[in-house]
Backbone as a chain_set.jsonl record, in Angstrom:
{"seq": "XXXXXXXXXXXXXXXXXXXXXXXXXXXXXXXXXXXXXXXXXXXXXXXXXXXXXXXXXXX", "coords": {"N": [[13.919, -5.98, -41.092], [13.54, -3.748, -39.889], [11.757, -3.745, -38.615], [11.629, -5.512, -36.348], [12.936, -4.671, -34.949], [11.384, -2.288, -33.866], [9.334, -3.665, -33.09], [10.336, -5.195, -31.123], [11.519, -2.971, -29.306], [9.285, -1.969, -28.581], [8.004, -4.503, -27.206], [9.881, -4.904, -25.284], [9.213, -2.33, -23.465], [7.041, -2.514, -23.127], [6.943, -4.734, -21.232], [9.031, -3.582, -19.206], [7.348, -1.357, -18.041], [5.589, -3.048, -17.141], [6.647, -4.372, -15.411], [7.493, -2.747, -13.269], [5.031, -1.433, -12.523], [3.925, -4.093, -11.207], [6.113, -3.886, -9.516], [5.592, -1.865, -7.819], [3.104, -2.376, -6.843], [3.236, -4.581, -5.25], [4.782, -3.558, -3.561], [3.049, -1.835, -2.259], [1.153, -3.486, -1.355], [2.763, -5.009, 0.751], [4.095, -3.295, 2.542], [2.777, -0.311, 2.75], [0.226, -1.107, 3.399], [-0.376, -2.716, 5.44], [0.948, -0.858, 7.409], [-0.794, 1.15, 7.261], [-3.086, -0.437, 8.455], [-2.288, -1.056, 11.033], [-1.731, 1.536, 12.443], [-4.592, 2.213, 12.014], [-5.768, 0.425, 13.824], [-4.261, 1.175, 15.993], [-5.529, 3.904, 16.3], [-7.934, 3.173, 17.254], [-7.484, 1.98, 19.387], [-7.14, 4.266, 21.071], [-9.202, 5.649, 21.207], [-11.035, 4.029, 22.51], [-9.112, 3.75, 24.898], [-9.727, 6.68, 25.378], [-12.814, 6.864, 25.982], [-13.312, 4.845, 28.145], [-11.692, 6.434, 30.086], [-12.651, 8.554, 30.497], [-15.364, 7.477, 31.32], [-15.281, 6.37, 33.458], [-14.566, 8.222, 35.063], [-17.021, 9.557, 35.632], [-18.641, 9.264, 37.676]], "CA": [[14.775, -5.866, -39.935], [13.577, -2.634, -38.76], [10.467, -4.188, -37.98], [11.602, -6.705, -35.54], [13.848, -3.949, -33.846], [10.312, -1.877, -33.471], [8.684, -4.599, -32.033], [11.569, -5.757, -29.236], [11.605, -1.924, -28.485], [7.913, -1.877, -28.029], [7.911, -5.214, -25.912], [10.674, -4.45, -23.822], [9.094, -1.136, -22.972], [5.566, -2.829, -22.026], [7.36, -5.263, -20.079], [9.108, -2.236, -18.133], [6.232, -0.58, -17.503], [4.366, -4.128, -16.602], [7.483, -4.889, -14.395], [7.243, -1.754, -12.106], [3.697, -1.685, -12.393], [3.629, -5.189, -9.786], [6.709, -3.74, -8.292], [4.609, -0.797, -6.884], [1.802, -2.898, -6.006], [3.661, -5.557, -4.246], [5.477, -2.642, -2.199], [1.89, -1.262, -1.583], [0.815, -4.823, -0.267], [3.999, -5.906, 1.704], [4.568, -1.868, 3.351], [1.848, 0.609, 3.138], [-1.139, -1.161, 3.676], [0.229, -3.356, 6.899], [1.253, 0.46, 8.607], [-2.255, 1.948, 7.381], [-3.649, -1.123, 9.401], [-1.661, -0.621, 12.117], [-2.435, 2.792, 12.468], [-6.204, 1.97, 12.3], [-5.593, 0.206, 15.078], [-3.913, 1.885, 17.264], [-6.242, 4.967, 17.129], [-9.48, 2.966, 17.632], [-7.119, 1.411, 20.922], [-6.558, 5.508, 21.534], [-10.521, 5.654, 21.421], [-11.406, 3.087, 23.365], [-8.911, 4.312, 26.098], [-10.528, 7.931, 26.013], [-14.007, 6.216, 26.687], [-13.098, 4.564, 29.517], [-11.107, 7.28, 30.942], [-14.264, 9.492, 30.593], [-16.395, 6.843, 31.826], [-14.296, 5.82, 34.725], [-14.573, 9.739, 35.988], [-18.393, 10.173, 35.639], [-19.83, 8.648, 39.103]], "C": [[14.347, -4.705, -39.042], [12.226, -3.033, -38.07], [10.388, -5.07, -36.871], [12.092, -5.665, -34.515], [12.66, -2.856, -33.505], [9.473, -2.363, -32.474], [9.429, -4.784, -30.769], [11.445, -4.556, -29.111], [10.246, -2.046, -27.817], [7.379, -2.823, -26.986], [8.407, -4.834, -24.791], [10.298, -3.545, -22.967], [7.839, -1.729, -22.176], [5.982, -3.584, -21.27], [8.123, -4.76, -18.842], [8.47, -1.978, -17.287], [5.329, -2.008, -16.891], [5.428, -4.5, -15.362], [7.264, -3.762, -13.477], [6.287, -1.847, -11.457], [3.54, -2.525, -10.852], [5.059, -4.812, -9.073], [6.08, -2.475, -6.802], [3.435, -1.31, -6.495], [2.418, -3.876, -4.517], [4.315, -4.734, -2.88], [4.327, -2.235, -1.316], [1.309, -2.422, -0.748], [1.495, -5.064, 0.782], [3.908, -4.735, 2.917], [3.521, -0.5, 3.908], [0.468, 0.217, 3.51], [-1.454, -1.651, 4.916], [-0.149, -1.884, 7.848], [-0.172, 1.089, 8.353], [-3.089, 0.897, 8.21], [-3.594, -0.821, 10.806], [-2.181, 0.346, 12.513], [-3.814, 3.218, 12.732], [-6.431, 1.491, 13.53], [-5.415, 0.686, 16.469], [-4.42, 3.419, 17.523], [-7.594, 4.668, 17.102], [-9.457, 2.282, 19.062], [-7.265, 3.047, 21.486], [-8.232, 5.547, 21.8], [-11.274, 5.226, 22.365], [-11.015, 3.383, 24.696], [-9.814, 5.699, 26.483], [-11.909, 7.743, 26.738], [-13.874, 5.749, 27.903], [-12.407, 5.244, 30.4], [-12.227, 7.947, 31.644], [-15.432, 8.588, 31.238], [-15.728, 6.206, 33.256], [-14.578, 7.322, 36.026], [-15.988, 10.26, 36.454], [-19.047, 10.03, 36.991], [-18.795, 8.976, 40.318]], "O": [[14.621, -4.59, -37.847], [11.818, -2.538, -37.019], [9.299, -5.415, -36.41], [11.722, -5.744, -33.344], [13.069, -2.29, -32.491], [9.024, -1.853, -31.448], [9.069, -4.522, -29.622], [10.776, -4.68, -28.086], [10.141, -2.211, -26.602], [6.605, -2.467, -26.097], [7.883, -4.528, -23.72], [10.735, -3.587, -21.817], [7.605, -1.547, -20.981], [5.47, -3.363, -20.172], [8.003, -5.253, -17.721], [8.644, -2.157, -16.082], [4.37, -1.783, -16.152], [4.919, -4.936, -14.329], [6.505, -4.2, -12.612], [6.221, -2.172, -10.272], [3.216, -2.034, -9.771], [5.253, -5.405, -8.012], [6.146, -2.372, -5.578], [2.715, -0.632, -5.762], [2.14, -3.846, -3.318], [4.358, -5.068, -1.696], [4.364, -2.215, -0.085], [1.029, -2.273, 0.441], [0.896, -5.349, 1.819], [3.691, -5.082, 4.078], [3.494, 0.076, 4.996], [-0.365, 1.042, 3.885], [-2.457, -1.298, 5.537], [-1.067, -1.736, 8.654], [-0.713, 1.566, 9.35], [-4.0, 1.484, 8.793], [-4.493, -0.454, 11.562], [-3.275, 0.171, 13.049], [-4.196, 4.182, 13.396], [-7.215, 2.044, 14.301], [-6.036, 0.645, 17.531], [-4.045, 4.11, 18.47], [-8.442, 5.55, 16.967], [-10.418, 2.011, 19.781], [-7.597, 3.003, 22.67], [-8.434, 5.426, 23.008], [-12.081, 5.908, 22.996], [-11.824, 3.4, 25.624], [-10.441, 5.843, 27.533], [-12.179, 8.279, 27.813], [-14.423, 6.383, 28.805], [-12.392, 4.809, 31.552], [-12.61, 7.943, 32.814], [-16.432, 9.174, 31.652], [-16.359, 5.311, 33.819], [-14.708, 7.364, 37.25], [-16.181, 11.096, 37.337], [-19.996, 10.752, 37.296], [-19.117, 8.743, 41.483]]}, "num_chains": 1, "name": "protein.A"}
């Protein structure tokens, strides 16, 4: 008996830790990786404007 109640502790715990696990990935997929896109974005648009500002002024 104590052997079964060893084991279910020891599952339950890796299934814990395996359940968070894809809850912190899936957050990292759905939330942080979108806005780090974003972000990429919008300072290679910030780039792009400075170039043509600067190249707009030269002649």
């Amino acid at each position: 008996m104590a052997n079964k109640f060893v084991s279910g502790v020891v599952v339950g715990a890796l299934a814990t830790v395996g359940s968070i696990c894809g809850a912190v990935l899936a957050f990292k997929k759905t939330v942080i990786e979108p806005e780090e896109a974003f972000n990429e974005k919008v300072e290679e648009n910030r780039r792009k404007a400075n170039r043509k500002q600067h190249a707009a002024h030269q002649g």
